[in-house]
N, C-alpha and C positions, 0 to 999 in steps of 0.2 A: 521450466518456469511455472507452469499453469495445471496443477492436478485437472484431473476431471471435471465436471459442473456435475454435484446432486441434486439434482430437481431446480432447486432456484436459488441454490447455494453453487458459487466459484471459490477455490483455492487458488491464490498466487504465492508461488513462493520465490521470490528471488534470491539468488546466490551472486556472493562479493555484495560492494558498498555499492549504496544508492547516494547520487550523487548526478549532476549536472549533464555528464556527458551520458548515464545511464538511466537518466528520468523519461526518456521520448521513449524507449520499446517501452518500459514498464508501464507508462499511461497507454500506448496502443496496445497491449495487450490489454488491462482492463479496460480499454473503448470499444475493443472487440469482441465482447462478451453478449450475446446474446439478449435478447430485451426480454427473456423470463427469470432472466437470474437480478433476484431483488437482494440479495447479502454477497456481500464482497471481503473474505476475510484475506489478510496478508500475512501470511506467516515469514515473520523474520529469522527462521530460525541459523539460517545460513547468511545472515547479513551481519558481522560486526560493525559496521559503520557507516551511519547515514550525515549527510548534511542535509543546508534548508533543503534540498532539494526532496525529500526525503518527506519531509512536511509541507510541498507542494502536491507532493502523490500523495501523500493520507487523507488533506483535509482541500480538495479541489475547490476553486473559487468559478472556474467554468461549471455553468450550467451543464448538467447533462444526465444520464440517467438518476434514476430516482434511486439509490440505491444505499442499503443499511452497509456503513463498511468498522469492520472488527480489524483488532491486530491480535497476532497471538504470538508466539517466540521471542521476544523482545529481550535483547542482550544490554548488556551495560551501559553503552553509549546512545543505543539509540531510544533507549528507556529515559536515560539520563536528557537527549535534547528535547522528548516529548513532554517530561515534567517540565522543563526550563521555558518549553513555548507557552506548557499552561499556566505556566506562573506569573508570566507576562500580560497575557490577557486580561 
């Protein structure tokens, strides 16, 4: 789930859907990250299918590290509900 950390960069990538029952390790694995990694990218490349849950672990509302976070892989659906939350906004 977790490439290497380059410098102050981490790679998560999850495999299967993010969703409810798999948003607890996803978030302890990113809580687990070290306090010099300031960019947090997600790579969805292996995820066809996110719910809110999904948009709980992108856009945290707990306080907690400082940290720049990227998506990169982003397949159809979960593309499609991150347009759908921004367009709500």
């Amino acid at each position: 789930m977790c490439d290497p950390i380059d410098g102050t960069t981490a790679h998560i990538r999850p495999c299967g859907e993010i969703d409810h029952d798999t948003l607890p390790p996803l978030r302890a694995a990113a809580d687990a990250l070290p306090s010099q990694v300031t960019e947090l990218q997600w790579d969805l490349t292996d995820t066809p299918f996110m719910d809110v849950a999904g948009l709980h672990l992108l856009f945290p509302t707990i306080c907690g590290p400082d940290r720049r976070t990227t998506v990169a892989g982003l397949g159809a659906q979960p593309l499609w509900l991150l347009l759908t939350a921004a367009s709500l906004r």
